[in-house]
C-alpha positions in Angstrom: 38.9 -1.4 -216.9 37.6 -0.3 -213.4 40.8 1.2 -211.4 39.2 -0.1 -208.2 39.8 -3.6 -209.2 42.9 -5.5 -208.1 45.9 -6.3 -210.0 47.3 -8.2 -207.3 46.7 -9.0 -203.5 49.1 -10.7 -201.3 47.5 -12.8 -198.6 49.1 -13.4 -194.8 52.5 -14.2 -196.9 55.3 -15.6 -194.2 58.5 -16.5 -194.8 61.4 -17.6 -192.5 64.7 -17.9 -193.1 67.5 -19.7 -190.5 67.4 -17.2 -187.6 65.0 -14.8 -189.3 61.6 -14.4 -189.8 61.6 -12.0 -192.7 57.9 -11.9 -193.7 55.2 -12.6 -190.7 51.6 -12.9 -192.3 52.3 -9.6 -194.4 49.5 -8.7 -196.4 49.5 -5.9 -199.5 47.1 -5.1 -202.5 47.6 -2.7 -205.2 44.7 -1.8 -207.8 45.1 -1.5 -211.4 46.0 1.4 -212.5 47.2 2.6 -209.1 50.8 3.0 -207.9 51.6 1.7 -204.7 54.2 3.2 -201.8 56.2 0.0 -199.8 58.4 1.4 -197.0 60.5 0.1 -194.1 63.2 0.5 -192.8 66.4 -1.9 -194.1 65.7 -5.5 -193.3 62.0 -4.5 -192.7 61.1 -7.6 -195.3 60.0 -5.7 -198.4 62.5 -7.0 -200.8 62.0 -10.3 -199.6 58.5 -10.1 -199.8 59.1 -8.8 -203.6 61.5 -11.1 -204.2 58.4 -13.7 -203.7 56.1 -12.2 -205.8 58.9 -12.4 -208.6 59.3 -15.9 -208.1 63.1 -15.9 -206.6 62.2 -17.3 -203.2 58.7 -19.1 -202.3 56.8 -18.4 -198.9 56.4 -20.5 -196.2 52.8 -19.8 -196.1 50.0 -17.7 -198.0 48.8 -16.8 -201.2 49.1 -14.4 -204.1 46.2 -13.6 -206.7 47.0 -11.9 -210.0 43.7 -10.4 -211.5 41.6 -12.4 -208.9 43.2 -15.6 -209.3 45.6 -17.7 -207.3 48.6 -17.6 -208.8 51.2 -20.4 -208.6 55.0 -18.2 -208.7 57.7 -20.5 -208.9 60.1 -19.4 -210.6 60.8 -15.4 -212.3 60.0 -17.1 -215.6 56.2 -17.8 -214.1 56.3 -14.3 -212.9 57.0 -13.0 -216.2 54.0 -14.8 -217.2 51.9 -13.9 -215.1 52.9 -9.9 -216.3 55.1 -9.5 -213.2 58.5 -7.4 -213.8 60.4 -6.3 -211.1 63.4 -3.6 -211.5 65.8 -4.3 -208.3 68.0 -2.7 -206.7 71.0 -3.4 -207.6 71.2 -3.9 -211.2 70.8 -7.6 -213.0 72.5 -6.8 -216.6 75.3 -8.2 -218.4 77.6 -5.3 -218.6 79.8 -6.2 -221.5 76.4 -7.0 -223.6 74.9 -4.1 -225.8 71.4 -2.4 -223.9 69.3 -4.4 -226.8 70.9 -7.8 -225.8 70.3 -6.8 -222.0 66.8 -6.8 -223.1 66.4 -9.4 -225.4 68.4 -12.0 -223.5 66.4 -15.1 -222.0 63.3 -14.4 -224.2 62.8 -17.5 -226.2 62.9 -17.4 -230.1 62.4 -20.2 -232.6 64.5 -18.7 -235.0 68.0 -20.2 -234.6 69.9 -16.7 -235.3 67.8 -14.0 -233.3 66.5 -11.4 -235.6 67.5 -8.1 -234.0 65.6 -6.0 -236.2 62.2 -5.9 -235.3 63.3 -6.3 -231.5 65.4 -3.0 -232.3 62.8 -1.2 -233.6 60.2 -2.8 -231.0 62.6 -0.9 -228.3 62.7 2.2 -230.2 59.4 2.7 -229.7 59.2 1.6 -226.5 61.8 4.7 -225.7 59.9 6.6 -227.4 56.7 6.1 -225.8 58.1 6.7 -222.0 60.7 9.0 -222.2 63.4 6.5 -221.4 66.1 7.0 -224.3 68.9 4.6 -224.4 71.4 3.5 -227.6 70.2 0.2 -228.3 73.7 -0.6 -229.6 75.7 0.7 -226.8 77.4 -1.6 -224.3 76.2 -1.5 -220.8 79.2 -0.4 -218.9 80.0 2.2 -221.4 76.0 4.0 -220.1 75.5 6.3 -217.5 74.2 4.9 -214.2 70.8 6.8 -215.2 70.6 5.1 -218.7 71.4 1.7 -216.8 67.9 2.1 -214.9 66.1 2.7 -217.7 67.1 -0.6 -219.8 66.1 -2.7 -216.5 62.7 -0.8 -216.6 62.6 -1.0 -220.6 63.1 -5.1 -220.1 60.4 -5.0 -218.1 58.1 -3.2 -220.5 59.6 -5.5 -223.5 58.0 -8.3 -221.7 54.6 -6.5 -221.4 54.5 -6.6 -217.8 51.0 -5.2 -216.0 52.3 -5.2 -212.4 56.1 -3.7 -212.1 58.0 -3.0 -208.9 60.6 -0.5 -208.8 62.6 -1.3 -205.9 64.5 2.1 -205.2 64.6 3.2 -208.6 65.8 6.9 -207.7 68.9 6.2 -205.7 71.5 6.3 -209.1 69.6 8.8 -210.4 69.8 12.6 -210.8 67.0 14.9 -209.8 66.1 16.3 -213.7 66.1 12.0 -214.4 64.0 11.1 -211.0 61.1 13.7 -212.5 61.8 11.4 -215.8 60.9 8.2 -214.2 57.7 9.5 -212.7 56.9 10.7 -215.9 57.0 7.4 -217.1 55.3 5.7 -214.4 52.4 8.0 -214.7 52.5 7.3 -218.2 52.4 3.1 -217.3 49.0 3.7 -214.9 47.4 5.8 -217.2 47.4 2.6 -219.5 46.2 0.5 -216.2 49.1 -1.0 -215.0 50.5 -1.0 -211.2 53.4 -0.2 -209.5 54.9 -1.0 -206.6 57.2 1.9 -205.8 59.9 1.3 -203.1 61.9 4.1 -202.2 63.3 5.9 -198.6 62.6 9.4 -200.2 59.7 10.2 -199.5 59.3 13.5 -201.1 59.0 11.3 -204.0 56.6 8.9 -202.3 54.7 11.5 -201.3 54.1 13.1 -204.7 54.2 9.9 -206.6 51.9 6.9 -204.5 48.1 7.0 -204.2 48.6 4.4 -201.1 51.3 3.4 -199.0 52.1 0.1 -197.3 54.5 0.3 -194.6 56.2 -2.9 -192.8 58.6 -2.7 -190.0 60.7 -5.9 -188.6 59.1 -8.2 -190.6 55.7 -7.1 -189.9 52.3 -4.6 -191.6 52.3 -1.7 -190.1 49.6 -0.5 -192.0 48.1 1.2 -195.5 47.1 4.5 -195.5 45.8 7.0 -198.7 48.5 9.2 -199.4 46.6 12.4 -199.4 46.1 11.3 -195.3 49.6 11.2 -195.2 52.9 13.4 -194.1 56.5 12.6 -194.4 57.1 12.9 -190.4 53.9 10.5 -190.4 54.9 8.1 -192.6 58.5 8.3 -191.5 57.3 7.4 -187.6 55.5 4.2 -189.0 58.6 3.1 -190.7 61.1 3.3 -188.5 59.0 3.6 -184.8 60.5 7.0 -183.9 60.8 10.6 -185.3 63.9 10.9 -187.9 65.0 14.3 -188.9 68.1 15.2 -191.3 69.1 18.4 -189.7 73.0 19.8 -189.4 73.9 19.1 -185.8 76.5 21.0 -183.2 79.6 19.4 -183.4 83.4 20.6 -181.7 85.7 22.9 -183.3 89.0 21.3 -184.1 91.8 24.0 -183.4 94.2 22.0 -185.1 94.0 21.9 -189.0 96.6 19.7 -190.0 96.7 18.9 -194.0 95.5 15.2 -194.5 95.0 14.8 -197.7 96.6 17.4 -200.6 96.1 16.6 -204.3 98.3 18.6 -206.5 97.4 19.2 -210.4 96.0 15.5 -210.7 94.4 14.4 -214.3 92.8 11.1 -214.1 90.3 9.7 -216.5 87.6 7.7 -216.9 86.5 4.1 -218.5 86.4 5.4 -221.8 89.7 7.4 -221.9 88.3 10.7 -221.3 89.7 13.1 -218.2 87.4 13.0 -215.5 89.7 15.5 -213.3 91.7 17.6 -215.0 94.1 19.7 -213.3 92.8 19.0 -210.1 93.8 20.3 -206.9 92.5 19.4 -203.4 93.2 20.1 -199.7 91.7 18.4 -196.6 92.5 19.1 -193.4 92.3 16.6 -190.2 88.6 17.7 -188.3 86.9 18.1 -191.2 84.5 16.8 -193.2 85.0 17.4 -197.1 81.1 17.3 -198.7 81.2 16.7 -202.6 78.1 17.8 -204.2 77.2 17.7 -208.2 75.2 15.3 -210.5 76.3 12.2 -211.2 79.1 11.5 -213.7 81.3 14.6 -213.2 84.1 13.3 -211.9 82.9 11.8 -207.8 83.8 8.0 -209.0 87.2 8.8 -209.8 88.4 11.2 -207.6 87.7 8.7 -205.2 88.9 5.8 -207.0 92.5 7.1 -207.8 93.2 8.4 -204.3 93.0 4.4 -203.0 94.7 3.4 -206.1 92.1 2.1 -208.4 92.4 4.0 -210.8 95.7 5.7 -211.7 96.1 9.7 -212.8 98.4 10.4 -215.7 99.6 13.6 -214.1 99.7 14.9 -210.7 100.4 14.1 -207.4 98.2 13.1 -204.3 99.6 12.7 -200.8 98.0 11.6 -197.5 99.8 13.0 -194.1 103.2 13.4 -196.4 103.2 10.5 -197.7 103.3 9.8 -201.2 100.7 7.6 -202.3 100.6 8.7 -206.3 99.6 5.4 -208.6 100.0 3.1 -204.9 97.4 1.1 -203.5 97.1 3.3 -200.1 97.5 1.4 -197.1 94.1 -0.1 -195.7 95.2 0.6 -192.1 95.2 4.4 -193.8 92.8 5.4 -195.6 89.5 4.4 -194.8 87.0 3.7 -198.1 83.6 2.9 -198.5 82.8 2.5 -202.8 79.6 3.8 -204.2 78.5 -0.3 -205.1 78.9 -1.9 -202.1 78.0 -5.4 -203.8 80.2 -4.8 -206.5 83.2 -3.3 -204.4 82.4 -3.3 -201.3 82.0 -7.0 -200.4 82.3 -10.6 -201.5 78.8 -11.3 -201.3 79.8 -15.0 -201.1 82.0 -14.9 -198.0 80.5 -14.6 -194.6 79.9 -12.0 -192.8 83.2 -13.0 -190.6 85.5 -13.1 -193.6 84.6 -10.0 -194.9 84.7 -7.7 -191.9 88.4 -8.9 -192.0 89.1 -8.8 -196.2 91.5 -5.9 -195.5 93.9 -7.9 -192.3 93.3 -11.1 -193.6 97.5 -10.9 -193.7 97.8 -9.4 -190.2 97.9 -11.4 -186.4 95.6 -12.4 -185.1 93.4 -13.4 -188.0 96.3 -15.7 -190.0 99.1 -17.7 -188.3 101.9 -19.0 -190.6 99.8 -18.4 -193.3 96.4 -20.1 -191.9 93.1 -18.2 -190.7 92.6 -18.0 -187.3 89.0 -18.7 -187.5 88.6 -18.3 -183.2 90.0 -14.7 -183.3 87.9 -13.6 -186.6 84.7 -14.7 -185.2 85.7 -13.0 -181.9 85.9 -9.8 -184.0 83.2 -10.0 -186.0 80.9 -10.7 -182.6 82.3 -7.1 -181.4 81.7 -5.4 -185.0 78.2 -7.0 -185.3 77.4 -5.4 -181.5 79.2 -2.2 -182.1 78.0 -1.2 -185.4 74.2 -2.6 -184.8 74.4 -5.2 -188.2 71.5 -7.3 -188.3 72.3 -10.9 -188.9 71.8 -14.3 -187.4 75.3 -14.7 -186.5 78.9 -13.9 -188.3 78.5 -17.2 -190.1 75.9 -16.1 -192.8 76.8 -15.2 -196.1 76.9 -11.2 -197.0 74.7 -11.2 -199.5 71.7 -12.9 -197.4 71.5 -9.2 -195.6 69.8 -6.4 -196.5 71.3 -3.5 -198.3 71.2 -1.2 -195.4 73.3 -4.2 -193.2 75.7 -5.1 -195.8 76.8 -1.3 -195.9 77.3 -1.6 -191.9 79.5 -4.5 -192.8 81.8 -2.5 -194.9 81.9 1.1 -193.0 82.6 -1.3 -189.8 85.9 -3.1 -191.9 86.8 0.4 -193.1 86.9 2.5 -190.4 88.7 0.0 -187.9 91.5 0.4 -186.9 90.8 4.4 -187.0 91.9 5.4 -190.4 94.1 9.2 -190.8 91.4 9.7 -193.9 87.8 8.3 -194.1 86.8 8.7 -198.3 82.5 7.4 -198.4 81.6 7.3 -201.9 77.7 7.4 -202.0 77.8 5.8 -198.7 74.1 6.3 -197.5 72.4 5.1 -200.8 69.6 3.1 -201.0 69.3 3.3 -197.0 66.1 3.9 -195.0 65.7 7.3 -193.0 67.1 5.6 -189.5 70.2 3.7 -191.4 71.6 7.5 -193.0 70.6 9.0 -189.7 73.4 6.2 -188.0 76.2 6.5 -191.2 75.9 10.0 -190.8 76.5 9.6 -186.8 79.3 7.8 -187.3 81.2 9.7 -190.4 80.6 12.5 -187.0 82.3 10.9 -185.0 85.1 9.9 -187.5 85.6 13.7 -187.8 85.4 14.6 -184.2 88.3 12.2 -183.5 90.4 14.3 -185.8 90.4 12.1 -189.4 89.8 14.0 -192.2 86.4 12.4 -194.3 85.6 13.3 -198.0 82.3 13.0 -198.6 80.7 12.1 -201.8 77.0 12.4 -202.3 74.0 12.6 -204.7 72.0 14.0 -202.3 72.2 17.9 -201.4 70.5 17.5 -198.7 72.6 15.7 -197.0 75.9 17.0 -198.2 74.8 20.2 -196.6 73.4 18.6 -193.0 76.8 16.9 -192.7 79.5 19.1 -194.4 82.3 21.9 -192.6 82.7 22.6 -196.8 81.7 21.6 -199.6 82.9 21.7 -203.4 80.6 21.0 -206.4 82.0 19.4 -209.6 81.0 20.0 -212.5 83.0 18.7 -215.6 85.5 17.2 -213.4 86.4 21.1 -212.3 85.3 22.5 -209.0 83.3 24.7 -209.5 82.6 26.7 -205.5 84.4 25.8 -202.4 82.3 26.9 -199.9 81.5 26.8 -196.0 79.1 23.8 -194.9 77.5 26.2 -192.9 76.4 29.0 -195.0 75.9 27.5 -198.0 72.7 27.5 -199.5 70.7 25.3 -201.8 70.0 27.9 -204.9 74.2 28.6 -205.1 75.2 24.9 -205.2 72.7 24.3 -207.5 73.9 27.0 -209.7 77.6 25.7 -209.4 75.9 21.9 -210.6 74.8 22.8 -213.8 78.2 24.8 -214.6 76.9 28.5 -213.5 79.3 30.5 -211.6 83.1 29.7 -209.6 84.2 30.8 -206.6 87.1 28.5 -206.1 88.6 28.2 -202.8 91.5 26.3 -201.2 
């Protein structure tokens, strides 16, 4: 197999949608055995543009060859044919289903009771080959978010696809599990497959691509050989301007009022085990509260039972006073933006109107004797859509029509209007493109220059440390360091993330 032959080549694909064009004559190829960067910004147009090639929307105009020839992609069941998988986003399992059912399911059999033995052991070795170990038999909501990727990328291999496209594959995963996956995609070109690899890391593009295609608003930018490339270069094609992620100046607040105080909370997690044990927490109006440690030690539910979503079995957490211990905190309160914005964070199927308003959907002027004043909540999503820069047509579109990176505006707009005493953002920069953190990250400022107190929860070190005044790392559901935002340095939290060393503070 010659490695500069093409696996697949997209040909001037357009596609419009009302309001939007989404793809304008964008054209891509990737070679076998090669894996190829795609990068833009949110709402650039490169999961739409996947999202053709795996047969879940057709273009308006264009063509697509698969090994040289034209290939007809109606449907993802054609796709699959044609050796097409595609790992998105935002995961598309069956969580109450076991990780072998995930992966079995919509494969046709002529049996009339499926066989699961020989599809167990096929997926056995299929673990075993790339490195991705999952329990066949375990239920999907019981996995980590980690294990979760790799049964979407193991149902992919199950169905022997030659092209897959990962779109962000590393934004649930930890650093130790991110080198895992390029392991296995090395592992997948070695054999002569493709990859498309969407990401906004670039570090990882960088060390991962041998090309990268960039598309901004819809449009090519360009391809260039990675070895030509930088990560300022390639970040200036993507977004038009030079983004940096650097700790900026911001005011000292003399007053340190107490906003939120946790007092010897326990809560636990899904399967019954304490996630926070013993736990106590202090912050203070002014401040911003970073949360740093790997995924799974206790983030999800420290935020979840300070809104109310999840209830401690000891312990007490209040927010300017106020007990708020096993309540639903009051939305006009507490400000929160959930790790799964599709999940939690929006009803995908409600407009873009409805759901800047989910939380005073109760309040004047948006109901009147128990009626929606559709005038006054189309007046304020017109002035969210301006203020907070969401892309959209108009207020009238569904949510889930907008890119990831928009739909997140949507719910940090709802949350943090009116101006909340305490801003919690869970994750709240995942999956976004250099210029989209650069504005959540502006805006979580601002939050804390106004005086509300913001905890801070995030995979990325990085970033914890560019917008933090402290930070705490969890490990175990115990805090592990409290340190100064400032000083802190990269080697120490580290340390504290796998469980070495405590210097507890406040």
């Amino acid at each position: 197999m010659e490695r500069n032959e093409f696996a697949l080549q997209m040909q001037d694909v357009t596609k419009r949608f009302p309001g939007v064009l989404a793809n304008d004559r964008i054209s891509l190829d990737c070679k076998k055995g090669e894996v190829l960067g795609l990068l833009g910004e949110n709402g650039a147009g490169k999961t739409t543009l996947m999202n053709i090639l795996y047969g879940l929307c057709q273009p308006d105009s264009g063509q697509i060859l698969v090994d040289g020839q034209e290939a007809q992609i109606t449907s993802p069941l054609k796709a699959i044919q044609y050796g097409i998988g595609m790992v998105h986003q935002h995961f598309k399992l069956v969580d109450s289903l076991t990780a072998l059912e995930n992966i079995i399911l919509g494969i046709p059999s002529k049996k009339p009771l499926l066989d699961f033995a020989p599809a167990r052991a096929r997926l056995l070795k299929l673990c075993e080959e790339y490195e991705l170990f999952v329990d066949p038999d375990t239920n999907v909501w019981r996995l980590p978010v980690g294990q979760q990727q790799w049964v979407e990328i193991l149902k992919a291999l199950y169905r022997n696809a030659k092209i897959l496209v990962l779109d962000e594959p590393t934004s649930v995963l930890t650093p130790a599990e991110s080198d895992q996956l390029c392991r296995a995609v090395r592992r997948l070109t070695d054999e002569g497959r493709s990859v498309i690899f969407i990401s906004h890391k670039l570090r990882e593009v960088m060390e991962i691509t041998q090309r990268v295609t960039i598309i901004r608003d819809g449009k090519l930018i360009g391809t260039i050989p990675t070895k030509e490339a930088t990560q300022k270069k390639l970040a200036q094609m993507m977004v038009g301007r030079p983004v940096t992620l650097v700790r900026k100046p911001r005011p000292v607040i003399d007053k340190k009022e107490p906003i939120l105080v946790m007092k010897d909370v326990t809560v636990n997690d899904d399967r019954g085990i304490p996630a926070l044990k013993n736990f106590n927490l202090t912050i203070h109006a002014g401040e911003i509260l970073g949360v740093a440690g790997v995924d799974g030690n206790g983030q999800r539910e420290l935020a979840e039972c300070i809104v109310g979503l999840r209830k401690p079995s000891s312990g007490t957490i209040t927010v300017r006073g106020q007990q708020i211990t096993n309540v639903t905190a009051d939305p006009s309160f507490i400000g929160f933006i959930p790790e799964d914005r599709q999940k939690t964070g929006l009803v995908l199927d409600f407009n873009v109107s409805e759901n800047l308003i989910i939380k005073d959907c109760k309040r004047a002027p948006y109901v009147k004797k128990g009626i929606l004043q559709y005038p006054a909540i189309k007046k304020h999503a017109r002035s969210m859509i301006k203020k907070f820069n969401i892309k959209t047509p108009s207020g009238d579109v569904k949510a889930r029509t907008l890119s990831g990176g928009n739909q997140q505006k949507v719910v940090i707009a709802r949350e943090l209007n009116p101006e909340p005493v305490l801003d919690i953002a869970s994750q709240p920069t995942r999956g976004l493109d250099m210029g989209a953190v650069v504005s959540v990250h502006d805006t979580l400022l601002d939050e804390r220059n106004r005086g509300a107190a913001v905890l801070f929860i995030s995979a990325e070190l990085q970033e914890v440390m560019a917008l933090s005044d402290r930070i705490i790392v969890l490990f175990r559901g115990e805090i592990m360091g409290d340190l100064d935002g400032g000083t802190a340095d990269v080697s120490t939290i580290g340390e504290m993330m796998l469980g070495q060393g405590s210097e507890v503070g406040a």
